[in-house]
N, C-alpha and C positions, 0 to 999 in steps of 0.2 A: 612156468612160474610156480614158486612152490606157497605155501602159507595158508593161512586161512581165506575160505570162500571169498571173493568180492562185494562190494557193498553195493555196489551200482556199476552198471554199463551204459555210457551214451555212444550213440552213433549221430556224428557231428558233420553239416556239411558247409562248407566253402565256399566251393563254387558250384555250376551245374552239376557238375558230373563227380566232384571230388568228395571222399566221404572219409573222416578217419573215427577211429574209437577210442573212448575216453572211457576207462578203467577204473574205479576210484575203488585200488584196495585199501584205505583206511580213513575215517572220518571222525572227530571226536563226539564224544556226544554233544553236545553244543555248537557242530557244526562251527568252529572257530577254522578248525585247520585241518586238510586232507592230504592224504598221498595218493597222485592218481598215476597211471603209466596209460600207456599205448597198448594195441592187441599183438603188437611185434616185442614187445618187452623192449624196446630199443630208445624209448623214453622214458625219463621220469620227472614229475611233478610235484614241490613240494609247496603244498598254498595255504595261503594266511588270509584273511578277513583286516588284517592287521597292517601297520608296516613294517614291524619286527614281531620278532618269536622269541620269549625267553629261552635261553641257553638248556635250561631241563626238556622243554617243548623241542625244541628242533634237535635234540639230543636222541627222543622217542622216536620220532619222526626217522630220522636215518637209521637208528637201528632198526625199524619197522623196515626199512628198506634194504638195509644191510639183510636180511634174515630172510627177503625172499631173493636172493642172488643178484641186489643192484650194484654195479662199483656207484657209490656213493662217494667215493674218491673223486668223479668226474663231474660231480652236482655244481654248477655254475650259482653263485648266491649273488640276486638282485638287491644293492642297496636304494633304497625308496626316500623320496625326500618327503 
């Protein structure tokens, strides 16, 4: 993964024995919305505080992702009632 340093690492567990890690390379200041991935790069997350993101915000947000080698192409968007 290429870009700037991470903001934070958790190691997340499930069940007994299952453990995954949660990445958050980007956060705003305000903690409104973050981009986190996986330690396989093979996930991405893009989160809200919210139940939409302005169109300029989730604009950031994928090019933030785009720019460390995501296809952001394949991002599945939750609509929220």
């Amino acid at each position: 993964m290429k870009g700037p340093a991470t903001k934070g690492h958790l190691k997340v567990s499930f069940f007994w024995f299952f453990y995954a890690d949660y990445i958050i390379i980007y956060i705003d200041d305000e903690y409104k919305t973050a981009v986190v991935t996986s330690s396989t790069d093979k996930y991405l997350w893009i989160l809200s505080r919210e139940k939409s993101v302005e169109i300029s915000v989730k604009e950031k947000l994928i090019s933030i992702a785009s720019e460390m080698d995501f296809d952001t192409e394949k991002l599945i968007w939750v609509k929220h009632r």
